[in-house]
N, C-alpha and C positions, 0 to 999 in steps of 0.2 A: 505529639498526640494527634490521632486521628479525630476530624471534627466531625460530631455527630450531626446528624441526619434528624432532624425536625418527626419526617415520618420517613414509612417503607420509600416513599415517590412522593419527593416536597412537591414535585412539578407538576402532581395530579389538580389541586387545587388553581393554577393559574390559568392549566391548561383546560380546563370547563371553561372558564371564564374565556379566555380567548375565543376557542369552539364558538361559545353561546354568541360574543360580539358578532365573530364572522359571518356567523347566521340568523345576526338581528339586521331587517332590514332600516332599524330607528338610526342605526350606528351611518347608514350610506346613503342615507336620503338626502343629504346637501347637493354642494355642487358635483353634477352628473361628468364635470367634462373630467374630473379626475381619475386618472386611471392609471395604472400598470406600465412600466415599459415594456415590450418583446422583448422576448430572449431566442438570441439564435442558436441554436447548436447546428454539430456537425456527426451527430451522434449513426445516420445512415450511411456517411461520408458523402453526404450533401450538408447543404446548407436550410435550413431548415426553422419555422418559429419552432419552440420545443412543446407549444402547446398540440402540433400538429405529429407529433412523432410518439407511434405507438409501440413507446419504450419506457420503463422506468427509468427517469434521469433525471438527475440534480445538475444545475448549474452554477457556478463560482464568477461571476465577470472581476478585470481587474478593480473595479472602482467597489464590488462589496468585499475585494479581500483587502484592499486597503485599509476602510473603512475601520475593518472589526483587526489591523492591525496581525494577519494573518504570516505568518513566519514559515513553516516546511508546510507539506499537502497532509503531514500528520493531520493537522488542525480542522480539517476539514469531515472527519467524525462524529465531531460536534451539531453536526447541524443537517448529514445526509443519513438518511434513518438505513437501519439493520448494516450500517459498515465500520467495520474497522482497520486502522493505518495507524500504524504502530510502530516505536524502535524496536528493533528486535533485541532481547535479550544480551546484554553483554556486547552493545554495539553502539554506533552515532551513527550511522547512514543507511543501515540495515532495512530495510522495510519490510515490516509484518502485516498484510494485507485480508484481508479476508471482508466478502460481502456475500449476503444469507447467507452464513455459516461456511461458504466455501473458501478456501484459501492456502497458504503454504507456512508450516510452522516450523519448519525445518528449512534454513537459508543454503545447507550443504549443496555443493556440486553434485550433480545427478538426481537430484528431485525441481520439480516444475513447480512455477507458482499456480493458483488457479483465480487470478485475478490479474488481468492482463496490463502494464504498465507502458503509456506511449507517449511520448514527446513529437508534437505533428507529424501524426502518423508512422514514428518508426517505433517498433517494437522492442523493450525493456527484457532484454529474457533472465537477467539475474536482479535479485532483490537488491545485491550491495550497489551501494549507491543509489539504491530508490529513493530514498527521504527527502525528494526535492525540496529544495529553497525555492520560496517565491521571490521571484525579481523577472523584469521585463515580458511579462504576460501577458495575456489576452482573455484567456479565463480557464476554466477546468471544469471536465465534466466528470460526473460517476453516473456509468450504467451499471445497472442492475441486471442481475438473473445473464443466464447463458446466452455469448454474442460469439459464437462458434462461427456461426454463418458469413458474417461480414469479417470479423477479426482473428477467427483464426483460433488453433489450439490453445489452452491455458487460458482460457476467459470463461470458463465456466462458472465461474461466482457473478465474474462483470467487467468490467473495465472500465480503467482512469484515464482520462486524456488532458494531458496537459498543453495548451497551445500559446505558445512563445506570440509576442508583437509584432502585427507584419509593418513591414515597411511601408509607409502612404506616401514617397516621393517629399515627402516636405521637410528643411532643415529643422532638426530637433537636437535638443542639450537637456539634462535633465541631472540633478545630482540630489542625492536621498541618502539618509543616514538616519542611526538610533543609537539611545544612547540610557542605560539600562538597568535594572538589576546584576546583580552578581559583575559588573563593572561591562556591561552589555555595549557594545560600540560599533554599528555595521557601516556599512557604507557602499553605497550603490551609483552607478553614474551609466548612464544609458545615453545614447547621441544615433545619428542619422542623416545622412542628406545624401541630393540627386551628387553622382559622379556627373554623370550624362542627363540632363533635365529629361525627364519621361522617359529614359533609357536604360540608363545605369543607375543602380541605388545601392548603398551601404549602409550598416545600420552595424553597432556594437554595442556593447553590455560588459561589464566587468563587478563584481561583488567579493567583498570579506564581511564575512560575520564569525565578530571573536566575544567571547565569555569567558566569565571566569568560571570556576567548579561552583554547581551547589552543595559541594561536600569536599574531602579530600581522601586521601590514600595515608593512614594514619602511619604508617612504616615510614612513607619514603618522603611523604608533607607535599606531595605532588595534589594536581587539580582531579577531583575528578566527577565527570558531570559537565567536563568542560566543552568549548567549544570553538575549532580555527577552521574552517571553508572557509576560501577561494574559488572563487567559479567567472567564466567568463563565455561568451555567447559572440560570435560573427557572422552577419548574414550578408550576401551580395546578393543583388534580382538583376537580371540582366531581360529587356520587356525589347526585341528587332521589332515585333509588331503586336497591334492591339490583341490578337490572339494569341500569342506562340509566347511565354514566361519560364524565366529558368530561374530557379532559387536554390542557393548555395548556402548553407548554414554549417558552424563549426560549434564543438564545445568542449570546456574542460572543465571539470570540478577536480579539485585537491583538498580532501580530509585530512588533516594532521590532528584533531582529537585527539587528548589522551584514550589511551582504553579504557572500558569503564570496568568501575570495581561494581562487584554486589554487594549487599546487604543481608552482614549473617544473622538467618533469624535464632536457631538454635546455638547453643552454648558446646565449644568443644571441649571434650572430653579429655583432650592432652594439652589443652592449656586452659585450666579452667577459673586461672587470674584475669585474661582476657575479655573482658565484658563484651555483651553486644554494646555495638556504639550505638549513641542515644540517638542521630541523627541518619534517616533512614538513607541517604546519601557519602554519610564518610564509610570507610570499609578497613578495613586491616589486612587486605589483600596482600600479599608483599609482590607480587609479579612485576617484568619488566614491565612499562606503560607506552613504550613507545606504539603507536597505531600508525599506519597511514592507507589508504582508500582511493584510488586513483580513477576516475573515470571520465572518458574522454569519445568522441564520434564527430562523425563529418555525414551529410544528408546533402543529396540534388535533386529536386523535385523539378519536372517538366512539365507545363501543363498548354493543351495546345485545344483549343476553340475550335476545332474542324467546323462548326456552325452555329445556330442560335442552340441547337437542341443537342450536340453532340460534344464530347469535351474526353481527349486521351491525355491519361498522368503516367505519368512514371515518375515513380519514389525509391532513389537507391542510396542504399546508407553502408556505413562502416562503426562499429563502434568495440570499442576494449576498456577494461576494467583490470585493475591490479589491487591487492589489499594483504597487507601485513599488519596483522593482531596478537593478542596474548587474552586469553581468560583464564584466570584464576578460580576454580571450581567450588575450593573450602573456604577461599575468602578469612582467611584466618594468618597471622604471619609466617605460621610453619610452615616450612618452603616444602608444598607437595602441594600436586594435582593442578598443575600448570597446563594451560594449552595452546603454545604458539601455534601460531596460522597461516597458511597463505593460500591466497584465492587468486585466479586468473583466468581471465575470458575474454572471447572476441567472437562477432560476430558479424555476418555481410549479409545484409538482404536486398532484393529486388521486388516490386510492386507495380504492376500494370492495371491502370481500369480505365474502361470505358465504362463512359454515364451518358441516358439517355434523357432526357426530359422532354417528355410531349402533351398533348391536352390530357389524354387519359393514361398511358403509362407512361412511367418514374422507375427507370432500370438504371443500375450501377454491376457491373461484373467485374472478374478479374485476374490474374495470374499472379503464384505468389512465390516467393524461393527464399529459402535461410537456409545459412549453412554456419555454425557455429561451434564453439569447441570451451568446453567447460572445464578448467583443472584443477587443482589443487591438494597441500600437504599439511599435516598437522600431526605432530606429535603430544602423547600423553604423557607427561615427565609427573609418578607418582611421588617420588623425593622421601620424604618424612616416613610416606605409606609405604615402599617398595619394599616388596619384601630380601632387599636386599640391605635393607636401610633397621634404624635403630627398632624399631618394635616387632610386636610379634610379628611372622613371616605369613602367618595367618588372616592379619587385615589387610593382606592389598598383592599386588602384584608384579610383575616387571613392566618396564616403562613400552609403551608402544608407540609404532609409526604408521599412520594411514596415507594414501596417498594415490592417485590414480585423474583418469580422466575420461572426459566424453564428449564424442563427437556427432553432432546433430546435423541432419539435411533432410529438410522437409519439400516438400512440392506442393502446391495446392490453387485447385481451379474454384471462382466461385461468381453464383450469380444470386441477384436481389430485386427482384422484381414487384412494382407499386401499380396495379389496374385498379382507378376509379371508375365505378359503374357509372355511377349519377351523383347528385349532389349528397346522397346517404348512404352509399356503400361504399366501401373500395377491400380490394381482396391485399393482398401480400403476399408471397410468394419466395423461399429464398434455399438453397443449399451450398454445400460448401463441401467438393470433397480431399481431403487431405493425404498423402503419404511419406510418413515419418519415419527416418531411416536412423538407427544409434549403433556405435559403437564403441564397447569401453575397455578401460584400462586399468586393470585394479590391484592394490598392493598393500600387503599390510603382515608389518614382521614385528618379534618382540626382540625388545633391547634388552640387552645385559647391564647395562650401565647409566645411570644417569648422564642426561646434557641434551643440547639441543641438536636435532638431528641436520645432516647435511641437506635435508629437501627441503628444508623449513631457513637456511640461510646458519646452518651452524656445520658440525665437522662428521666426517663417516664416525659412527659408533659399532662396536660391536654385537653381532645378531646371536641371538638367541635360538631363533626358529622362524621360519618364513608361514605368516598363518594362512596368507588369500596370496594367490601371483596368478592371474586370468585375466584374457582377453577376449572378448566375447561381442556378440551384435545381433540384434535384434529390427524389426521392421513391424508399423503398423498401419493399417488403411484403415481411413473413418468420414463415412457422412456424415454432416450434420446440418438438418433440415429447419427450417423454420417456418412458418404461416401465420397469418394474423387477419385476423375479420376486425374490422375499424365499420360502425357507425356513427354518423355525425347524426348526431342530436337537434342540432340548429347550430347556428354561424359559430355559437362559445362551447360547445360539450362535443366531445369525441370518445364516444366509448370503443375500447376494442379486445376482443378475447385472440391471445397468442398462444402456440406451440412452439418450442425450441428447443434444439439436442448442444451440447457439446462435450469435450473433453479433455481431461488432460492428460498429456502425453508418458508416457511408460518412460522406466529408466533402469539404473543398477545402483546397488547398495554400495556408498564408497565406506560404509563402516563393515562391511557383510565381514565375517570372519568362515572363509571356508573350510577350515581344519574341523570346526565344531559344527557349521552348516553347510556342508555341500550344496545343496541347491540355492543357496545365494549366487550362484556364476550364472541363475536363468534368469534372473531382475527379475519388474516386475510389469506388470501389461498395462495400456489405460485406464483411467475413470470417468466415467460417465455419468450424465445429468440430463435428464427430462424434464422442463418446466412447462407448465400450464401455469396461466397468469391473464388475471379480469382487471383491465383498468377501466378509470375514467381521467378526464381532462377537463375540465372547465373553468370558464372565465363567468364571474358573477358579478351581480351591481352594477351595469354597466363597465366591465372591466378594473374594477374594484379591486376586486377579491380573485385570485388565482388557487383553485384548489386540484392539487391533483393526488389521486390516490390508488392502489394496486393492491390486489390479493393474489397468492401465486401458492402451489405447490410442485415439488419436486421430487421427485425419484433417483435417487443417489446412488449407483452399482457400479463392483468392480472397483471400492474404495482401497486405495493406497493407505493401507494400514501398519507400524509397527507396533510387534509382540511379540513379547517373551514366551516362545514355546520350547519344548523338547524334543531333541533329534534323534534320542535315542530310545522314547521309550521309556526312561528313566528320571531322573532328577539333573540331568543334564541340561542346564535352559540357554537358549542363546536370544538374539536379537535377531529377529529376521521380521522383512517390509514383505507382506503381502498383499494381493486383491484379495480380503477375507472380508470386506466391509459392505454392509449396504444398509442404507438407511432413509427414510423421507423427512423434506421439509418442508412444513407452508407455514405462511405468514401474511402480514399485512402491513401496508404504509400507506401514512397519508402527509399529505407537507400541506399548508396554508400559507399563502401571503395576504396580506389586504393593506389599503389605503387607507388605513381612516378617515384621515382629514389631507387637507395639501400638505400637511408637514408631519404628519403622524405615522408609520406603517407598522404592520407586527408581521412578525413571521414566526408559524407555527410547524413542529415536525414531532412526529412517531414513529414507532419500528416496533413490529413485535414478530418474533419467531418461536414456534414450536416446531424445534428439532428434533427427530429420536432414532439412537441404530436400531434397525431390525435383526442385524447380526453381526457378530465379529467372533469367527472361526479360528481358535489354536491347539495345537497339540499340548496335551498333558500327559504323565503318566497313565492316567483312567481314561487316556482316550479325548476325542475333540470334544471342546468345552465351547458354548457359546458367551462372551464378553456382555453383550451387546445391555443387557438389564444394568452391571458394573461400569458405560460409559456413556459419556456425554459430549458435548460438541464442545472445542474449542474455541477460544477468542471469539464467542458468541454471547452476548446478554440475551435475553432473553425478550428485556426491555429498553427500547430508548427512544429519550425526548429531547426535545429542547424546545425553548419560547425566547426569543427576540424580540424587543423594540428597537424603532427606531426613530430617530425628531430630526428631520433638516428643515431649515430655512435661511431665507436670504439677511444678509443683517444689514443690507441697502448698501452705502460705500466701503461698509468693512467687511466684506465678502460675505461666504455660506458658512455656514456652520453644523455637523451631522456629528447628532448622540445617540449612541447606542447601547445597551445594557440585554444582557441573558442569562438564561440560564443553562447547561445540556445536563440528560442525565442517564446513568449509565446502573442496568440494574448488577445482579450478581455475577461474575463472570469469571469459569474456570480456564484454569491454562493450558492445561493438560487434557486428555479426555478421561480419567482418573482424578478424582478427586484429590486434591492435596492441601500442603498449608499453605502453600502459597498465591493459591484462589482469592480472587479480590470479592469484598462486598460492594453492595452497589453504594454509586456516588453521583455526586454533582458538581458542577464546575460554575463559575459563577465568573464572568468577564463582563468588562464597560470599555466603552471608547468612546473619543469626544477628539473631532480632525475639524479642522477649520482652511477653509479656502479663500485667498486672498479674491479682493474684485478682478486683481489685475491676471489672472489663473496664472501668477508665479509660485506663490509663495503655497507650501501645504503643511502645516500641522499639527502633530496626533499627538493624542497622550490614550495609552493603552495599558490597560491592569486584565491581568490574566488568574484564574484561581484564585479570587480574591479571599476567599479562607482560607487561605491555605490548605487546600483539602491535600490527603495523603495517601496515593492510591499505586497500587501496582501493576504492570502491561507486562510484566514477564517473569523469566526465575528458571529455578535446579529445584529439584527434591528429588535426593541421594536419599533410599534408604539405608546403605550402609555404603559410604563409601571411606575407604582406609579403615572399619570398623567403627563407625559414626554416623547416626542422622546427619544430613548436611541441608540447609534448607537454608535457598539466597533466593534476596529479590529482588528488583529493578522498577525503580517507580516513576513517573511523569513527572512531569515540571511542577516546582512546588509555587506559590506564591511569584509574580515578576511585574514589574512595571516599567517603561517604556516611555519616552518621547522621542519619537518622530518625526523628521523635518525633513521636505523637500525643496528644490528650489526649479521650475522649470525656465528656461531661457525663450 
């Protein structure tokens, strides 16, 4: 059962009350010397306190992801306002991204995310395998709103930067484990030391996190829910002079999770013995389960001191991805509507910048190159539906094979320029221009026969009809400009009002079916984003209290939209991705930290967005129909909070001890841009933790409860109106209930 909800927003009542503390000055009148730590980011690609960067940006350090017992960068939702990071549908490493309402809801080959994903500095260009594990980090940032200028294509929502732990020359050993719900058991070991004292440095990482299922696979008794990564991290620094650094970093992850099953919410109609299972995790899916998710890259970072004010980097990476899945569509045991998978990428980029840093300008420029190649196959095996198969010929069709590829080569020059007037102005200055070159490879035939086809790792079947077979390419040039007027207030308040463009890059439909839509062999062109955005930054109470907050709106055109129009005129409707979209967004965030006492802090966040399309254009019968009143944005609430506490203090010879308890809360949130059932209501999340630190800073550990109501919520799903002749409605929901102890040991 789904736990009820106290009211609309349990978290409205705590979160006044936190507000009002914040901004009682009774609460901060003690000791004046307590304050805040800095936080640094690197969110300009400088280094930087974050209260000094006029950007919206949340920071993660490793010692608050410990603390709150933080597992994938999913988690991290929780507590950074208007974003969401998500499994995707039907997946374990998938990642479903999206910040103010921009993002990618489709994981296929040939669409762009629009939430840019980087591991120190190198660019993430496919979702699979996004759902980092945390282990040996540094911390994690989320930018906000469009960073086209500095980052490049596909960060128009924002982007996540994940930074791994650098090497400090000093021998280090460290071994970390947990030990769990659902029979939770990870285990981490991280080490370091000089090869060559101040010369040569090594540092490694090695991790498993295994689980059991929170549900199963009622057919076959298998896990599912479960969870096997392996991932592992190598870095050498090689330092000939205090200037001149070279850093060599390597990594592997290996997913072997089962596939996940969904959860049927409707009842099928050709097995109507079959009940929905009670638990929103087992499924009766019968599909093969095997998964596996491969992704792996090698990075050489150069970074050379030319002087006090001067510093050239070079960033050149290598990275490939492999994945073999099945999803199961009806989720039901009748063996129909199967969809084995397979994905494969690779991609090489190069990064040049010069940064400048002087009394009054702060410049970083740069040259950028990717060249990358996106592929993959999947067949539809309708089985039970085909109309070659036991019922009527009328609910379903012959089985099909999609399959194709695309090859990406970008170029791109950019500069970023920081002029302080005086001690109260300073201008900003930044563009970035881009040229994206694709071309693709498309295929897609109908089978005669049941089974799994040869692209997919099974045998040549016999063809039907060949529906899409083109090869085609496309090119697109794009500025994207930025400026920002920053006022300092005095030494703790920076306000500044920003402009920023960005985009995400065009592609081709690998489902397009050319027999029924001809113009699917012209793909589809960029999307575009204009943001205007008013922040502020301040530090209060003698560095107390850290309050920072942004209001933005956006202009959204040229939106990658699919729908179901006709091509002929008629009642003919196919699937076809167009730029028919355009719509605005504004909103507002505010985050709060404060100190209350030496051992006290809270931490406060909000997020509110009002999204709305202005249009979305399809052919009908009676001519072009506008969408746009019929949709709404996805993987967007409307509303989110959360409120954190948190209690450290010293316990004299038996070390530190840090408690922490929250809330986050998530209002109602469609999946779809369409309304359906499988639309989540709003919810809440309720976590504690409680880590203890030995005197001796060997020993660390955590006890961690996560969803402590068990709340019962859903991030993904299908709704089939008729598929094989049946509503089909599956869903995919979040981690239920889990608890955790945590133990490290450093040497």
């Amino acid at each position: 059962m789904k736990t009820k909800s106290l009211s609309k927003n349990p978290l409205a009542g705590v979160i006044a009350v936190a507000v009002a503390l914040s901004g009682s000055s009774t609460v901060f009148a003690a000791d004046q010397k307590i304050a805040l730590e800095e936080v640094i980011v690197t969110a300009q690609k400088r280094e930087q306190n974050m209260q000094d960067v006029p950007v919206a940006v949340t920071a993660f350090s490793a010692e608050d992801l410990n603390n709150a017992g933080v597992q994938d960068v999913t988690e991290i939702q929780k507590t950074a306002p208007n974003v969401t990071m998500q499994v995707s549908r039907g997946t374990n490493t998938t990642l479903t991204a999206y910040v103010r309402g921009i993002g990618q809801a489709d994981p296929l080959w040939g669409f762009e995310p629009g939430v840019g994903l980087y591991v120190d500095d190198v660019y993430l260009a496919r979702p699979q395998g996004g759902v980092l594990d945390v282990y040996d980090v540094e911390r994690i940032e989320v930018l906000r709103g469009p960073q086209g200028t500095l980052y490049g294509k596909n960060t128009i929502g924002g982007a996540v930067k994940y930074v791994t732990k650098r090497l400090t020359g000093e021998p280090e050993l460290s071994i970390s484990g947990a030990l769990g719900s659902y029979n939770q058991r990870d285990i981490k070991i991280a080490g370091q030391l000089p090869l060559i004292e101040d010369k040569l440095l090594f540092g490694a990482s090695v991790a498993q996190f295994k689980r059991d299922g929170f549900g199963e696979f009622l057919v076959s008794g298998d896990d599912n829910y479960n969870k096997d990564v392996t991932a592992a991290r190598v870095s050498l620094e090689f330092l000939p002079t205090d200037n001149l650094s070279f850093l060599f970093s390597a990594d592997k992850t290996d997913d072997d999770s089962n596939a996940k099953g969904g959860h049927r919410m409707t009842p099928s109609v050709y097995l109507p013995s079959e009940p929905i299972p009670s638990s929103v995790y087992d499924t009766y899916a019968d599909m093969d389960t095997y998964n596996s998710v491969e992704s792996s890259g090698a990075s050489l970072t150069v970074s050379w001191d030319i002087n006090d004010a001067v510093r050239l980097k070079s960033i050149t990476a290598y990275r490939e991805g492999d994945t073999y899945t099945n999803i199961d569509f009806d989720n039901t045991s009748l063996p129909s509507a199967h969809v084995p998978a397979v994905y494969n990428d690779d991609q090489t980029t190069q990064e040049f910048q010069l940064s400048y840093t002087g009394e009054k300008l702060e410049m970083v420029g740069g040259l950028y190159y990717y060249e990358g190649t996106a592929s993959g196959a999947f067949d539809v095996i309708l089985g039970a539906f085909n109309a070659a198969g036991p019922f009527d010929p009328s609910l379903g069709s012959f089985d099909a094979l999609s399959a194709g590829s695309v090859d990406t080569t970008s170029y791109a020059a950019y500069m970023h320029a920081t002029y302080t007037f005086n001690d109260t102005w300073a201008l900003t200055l930044g563009g970035r221009y881009t040229m994206d070159e694709k071309s693709a490879d498309v295929y897609k035939e109908q089978l005669f026969v049941d089974g799994t086809s040869s692209a997919v790792g099974g045998q040549d079947l016999l063809s039907l009809a060949v529906l899409t077979d083109y090869q085609n390419d496309n090119e697109w040039k794009k500025f994207s400009p930025r400026i920002s007027v920053d006022y300092t207030l005095n030494d703790d308040t920076l306000i500044y009002a920003s402009y920023s463009e960005g985009f995400k890059s065009g592609g081709f439909d690998m489902r397009g079916d050319a027999s029924k839509n001809p113009g699917t062999v012209d793909g589809f062109d960029p999307e575009t984003v204009e943001t205007y955005e008013l922040g502020v930054k301040a530090e209060l109470f003698d560095g107390r209290v850290r309050m920072n907050a942004a209001a933005f709106y956006s202009d959204y055109t040229d939106m990658q939209v699919t729908v179901q129009e006709s091509t002929d005129g008629g009642s003919n409707y196919v699937s076809s991705v167009l730029n028919a979209g355009e719509s605005k967004i504004k909103g507002f965030e505010l985050e709060v930290v404060g100190q209350i006492t030496e051992s006290l802090s809270a931490a406060l966040m909000t997020g509110f967005i009002d999204a709305e399309y202005l249009s979305v254009e399809t052919q009908t019968p009676a001519g072009t129909v506008d969408l746009a009143d019929d949709w709404s944005f996805a993987n967007t609430p409307e509303k989110v909070a959360s409120l954190k506490l948190n209690y450290a203090r010293s316990l004299g010879n038996w070390g530190d001890i840090a408690l922490s308890a929250g809330a986050s809360y998530r209002s109602e949130t469609q999946i779809f841009q369409v309304e359906s059932a499988i639309d989540e209501d709003s919810y809440t999340l309720w976590d504690a933790s409680a880590v203890w630190y030995s005197a001796d800073e060997h020993w660390t550990v955590g006890l961690h409860a996560k969803n402590i109501t068990d709340e019962e919520y859903r991030v993904g799903g299908y709704n089939f109106a008729n598929l094989g002749g049946e509503e089909v409605v599956v869903g995919y929901y979040g981690n239920p209930r889990t608890v955790s102890l945590n133990f490290g040991y450093q040497f």
